[in-house]
PLY file of the C-alpha trace (Angstrom):
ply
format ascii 1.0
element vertex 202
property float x
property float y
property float z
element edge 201
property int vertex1
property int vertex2
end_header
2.74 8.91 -11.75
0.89 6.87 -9.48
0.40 3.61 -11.29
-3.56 3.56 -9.41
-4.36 7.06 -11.24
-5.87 7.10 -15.15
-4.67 10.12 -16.76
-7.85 11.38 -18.86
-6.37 13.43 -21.57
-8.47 16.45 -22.60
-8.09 17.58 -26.03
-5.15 19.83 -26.72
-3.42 18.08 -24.09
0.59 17.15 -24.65
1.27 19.76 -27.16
-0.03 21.60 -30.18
-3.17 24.30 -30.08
-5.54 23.95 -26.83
-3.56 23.85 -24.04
-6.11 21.11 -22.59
-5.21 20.53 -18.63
-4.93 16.67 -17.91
-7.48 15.07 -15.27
-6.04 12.50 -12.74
-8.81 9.94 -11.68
-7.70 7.55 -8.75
-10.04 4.97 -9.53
-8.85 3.38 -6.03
-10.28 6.06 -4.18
-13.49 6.13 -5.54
-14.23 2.51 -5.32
-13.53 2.68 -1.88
-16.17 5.49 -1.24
-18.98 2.99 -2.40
-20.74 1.64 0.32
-20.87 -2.51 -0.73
-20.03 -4.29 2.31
-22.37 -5.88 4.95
-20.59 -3.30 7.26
-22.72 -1.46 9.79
-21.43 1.64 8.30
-21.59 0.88 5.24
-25.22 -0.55 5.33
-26.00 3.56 6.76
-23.83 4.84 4.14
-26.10 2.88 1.89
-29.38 3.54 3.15
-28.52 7.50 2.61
-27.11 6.77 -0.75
-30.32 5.07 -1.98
-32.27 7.73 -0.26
-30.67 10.31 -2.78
-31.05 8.14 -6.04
-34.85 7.22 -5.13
-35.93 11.02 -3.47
-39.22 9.72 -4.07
-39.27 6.77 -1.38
-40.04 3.99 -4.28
-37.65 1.93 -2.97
-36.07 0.94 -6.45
-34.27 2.75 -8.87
-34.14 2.50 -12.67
-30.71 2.48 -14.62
-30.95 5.47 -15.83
-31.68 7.02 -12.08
-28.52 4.83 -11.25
-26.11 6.21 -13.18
-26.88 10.01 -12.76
-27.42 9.35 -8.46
-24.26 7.26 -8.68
-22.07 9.66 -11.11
-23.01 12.55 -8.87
-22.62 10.87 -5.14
-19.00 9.85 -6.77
-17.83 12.51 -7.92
-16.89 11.17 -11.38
-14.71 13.06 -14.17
-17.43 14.86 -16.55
-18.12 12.42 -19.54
-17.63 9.37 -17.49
-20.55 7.56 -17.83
-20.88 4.76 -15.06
-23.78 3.09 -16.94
-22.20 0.43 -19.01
-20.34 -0.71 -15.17
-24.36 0.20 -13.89
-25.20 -2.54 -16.86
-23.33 -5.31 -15.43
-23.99 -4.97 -11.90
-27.62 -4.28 -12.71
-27.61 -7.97 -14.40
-25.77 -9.78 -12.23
-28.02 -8.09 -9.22
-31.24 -9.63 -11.41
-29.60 -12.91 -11.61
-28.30 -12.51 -7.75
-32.10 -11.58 -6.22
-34.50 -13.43 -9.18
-37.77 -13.22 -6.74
-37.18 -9.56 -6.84
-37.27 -9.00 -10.70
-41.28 -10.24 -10.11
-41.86 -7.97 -7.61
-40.73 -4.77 -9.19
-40.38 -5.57 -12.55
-37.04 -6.74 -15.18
-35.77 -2.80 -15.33
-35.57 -1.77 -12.00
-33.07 -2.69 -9.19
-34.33 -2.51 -5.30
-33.30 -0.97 -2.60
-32.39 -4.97 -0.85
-30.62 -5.72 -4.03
-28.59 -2.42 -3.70
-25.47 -3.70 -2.12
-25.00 -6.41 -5.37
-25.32 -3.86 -7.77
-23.01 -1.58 -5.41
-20.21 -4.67 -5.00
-19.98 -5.36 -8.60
-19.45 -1.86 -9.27
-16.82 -1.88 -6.92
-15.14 -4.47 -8.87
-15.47 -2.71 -11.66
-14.28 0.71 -10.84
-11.04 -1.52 -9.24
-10.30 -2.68 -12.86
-9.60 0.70 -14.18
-6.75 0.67 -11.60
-4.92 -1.71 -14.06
-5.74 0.08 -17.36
-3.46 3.18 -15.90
-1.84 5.15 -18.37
-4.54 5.11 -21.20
-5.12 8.33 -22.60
-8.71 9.23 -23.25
-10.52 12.66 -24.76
-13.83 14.07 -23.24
-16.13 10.73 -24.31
-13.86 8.24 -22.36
-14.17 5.81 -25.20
-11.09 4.02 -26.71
-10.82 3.47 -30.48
-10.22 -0.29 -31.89
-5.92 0.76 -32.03
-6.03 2.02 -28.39
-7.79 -1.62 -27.45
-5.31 -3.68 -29.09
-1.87 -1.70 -27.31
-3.56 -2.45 -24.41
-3.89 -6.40 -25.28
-0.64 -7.20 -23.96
-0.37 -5.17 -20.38
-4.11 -7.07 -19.96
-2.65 -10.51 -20.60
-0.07 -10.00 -18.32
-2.78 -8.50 -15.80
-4.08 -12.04 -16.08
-6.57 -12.83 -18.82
-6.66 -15.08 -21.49
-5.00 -14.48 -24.96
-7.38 -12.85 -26.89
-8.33 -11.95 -30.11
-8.76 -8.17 -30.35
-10.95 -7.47 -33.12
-13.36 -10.17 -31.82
-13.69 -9.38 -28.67
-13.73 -5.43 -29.48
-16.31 -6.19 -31.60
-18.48 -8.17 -28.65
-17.81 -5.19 -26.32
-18.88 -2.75 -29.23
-22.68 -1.93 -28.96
-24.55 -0.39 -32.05
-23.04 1.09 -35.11
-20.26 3.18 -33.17
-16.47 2.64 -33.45
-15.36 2.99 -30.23
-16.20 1.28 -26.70
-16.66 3.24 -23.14
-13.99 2.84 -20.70
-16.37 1.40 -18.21
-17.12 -1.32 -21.00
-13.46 -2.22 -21.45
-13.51 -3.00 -17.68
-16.98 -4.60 -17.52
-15.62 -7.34 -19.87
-11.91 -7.20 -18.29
-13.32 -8.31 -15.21
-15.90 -10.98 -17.23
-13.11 -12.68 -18.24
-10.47 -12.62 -15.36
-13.78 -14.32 -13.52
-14.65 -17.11 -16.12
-10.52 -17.02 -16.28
-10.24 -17.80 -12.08
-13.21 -20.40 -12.82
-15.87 -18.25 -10.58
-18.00 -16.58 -13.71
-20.43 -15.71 -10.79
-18.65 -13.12 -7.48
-22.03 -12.70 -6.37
0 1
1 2
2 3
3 4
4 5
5 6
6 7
7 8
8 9
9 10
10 11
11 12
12 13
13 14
14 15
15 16
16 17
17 18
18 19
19 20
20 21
21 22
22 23
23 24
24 25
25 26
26 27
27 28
28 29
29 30
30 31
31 32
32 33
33 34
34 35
35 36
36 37
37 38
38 39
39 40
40 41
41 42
42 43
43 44
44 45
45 46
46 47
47 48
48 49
49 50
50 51
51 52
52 53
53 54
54 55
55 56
56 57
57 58
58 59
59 60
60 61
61 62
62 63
63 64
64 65
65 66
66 67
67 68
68 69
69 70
70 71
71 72
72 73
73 74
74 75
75 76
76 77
77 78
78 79
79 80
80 81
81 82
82 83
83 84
84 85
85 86
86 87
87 88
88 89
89 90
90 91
91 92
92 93
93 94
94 95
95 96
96 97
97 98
98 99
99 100
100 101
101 102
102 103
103 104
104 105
105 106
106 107
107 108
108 109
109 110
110 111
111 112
112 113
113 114
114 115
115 116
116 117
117 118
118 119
119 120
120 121
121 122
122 123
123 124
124 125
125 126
126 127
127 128
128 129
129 130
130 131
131 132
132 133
133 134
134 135
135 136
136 137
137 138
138 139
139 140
140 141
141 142
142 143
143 144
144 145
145 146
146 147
147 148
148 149
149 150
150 151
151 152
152 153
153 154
154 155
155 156
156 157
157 158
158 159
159 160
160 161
161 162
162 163
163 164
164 165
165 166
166 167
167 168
168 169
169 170
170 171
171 172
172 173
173 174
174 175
175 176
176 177
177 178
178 179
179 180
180 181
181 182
182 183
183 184
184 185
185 186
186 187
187 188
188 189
189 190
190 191
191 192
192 193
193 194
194 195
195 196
196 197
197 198
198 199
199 200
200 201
């Protein structure tokens, strides 16, 4: 298999009762649809793309507006979720454009700060190009186990050593027992930033 494709495992798949089919996501190929460079056809591409999250001509978006526009202009797998990788980029677009956070308020992103929140998602996305192989049902979420066999392929990726059950448990949010896929790579690429001493890409 492609080593850039995440096989999403539907239940039933690989044997036994439901005969679930098995979804190939190139991650690759859908980061490179988003729009984040200062491009001339990218910056149209992104005009059109706002235009579709914010019908209403606001001219910022909330995160909950980001991840449905986003998860339907990309064509995700059903159950992704791109709002914990919305999470990140939303933050680090805050901390990236802090005059606009007084002009529109802490819980929206504009449309100028767009093209952060777009570039960090990028990077994002790009991360799940390393995690290839991991087999996920329907929720895309990984169980504590699933984290931990993947400690050793993420080292050698190029992070830190770790300790798995403390950092699964600062990934973890609420009372749950598993973390979203989108997490995982939020706080992959966290630390392989802090790790290449630039904690801040934008």
């Amino acid at each position: 298999a492609n080593r850039r494709q995440l096989k999403a495992a539907r239940p039933g798949a690989g044997g036994g009762g439901g005969g679930g089919a098995v979804e190939s996501v190139d991650w690759g190929q859908i980061a490179a649809q988003i729009p984040a460079s200062r491009a001339v056809g990218d910056e149209v591409k992104r005009a059109e793309l706002f235009n579709l999250i914010d019908p209403e001509k606001k001219n910022y978006a909330t995160l909950p507006e980001l991840d449905r526009g986003l998860s339907a202009a990309l064509g995700l797998p059903r159950g992704f979720s791109v709002e914990p990788a919305c999470r990140r980029a939303f933050t680090a677009s805050r901390a990236a454009n802090p005059n606009t956070r007084a002009r529109v308020g802490q819980d929206f992103v504009s449309r100028s700060e767009f093209r952060v929140l777009l570039e960090d998602l990028q990077r994002v996305l790009e991360i799940l190009q390393v995690l290839d192989g991991i087999a996920l049902d329907d929720d895309h979420k990984l169980t504590f186990e699933e984290f931990k066999n993947w400690q050793e392929a993420l080292e050698g990726w190029g992070l830190p050593k770790f300790n798995p059950e403390g950092e699964f448990r600062s990934i973890l949010r609420g009372s749950g027992s598993k973390i979203y896929l989108a997490e995982l790579a939020s706080w992959a690429l966290d630390k392989k930033l802090l790790q290449d001493g630039n904690p801040d890409p934008l």
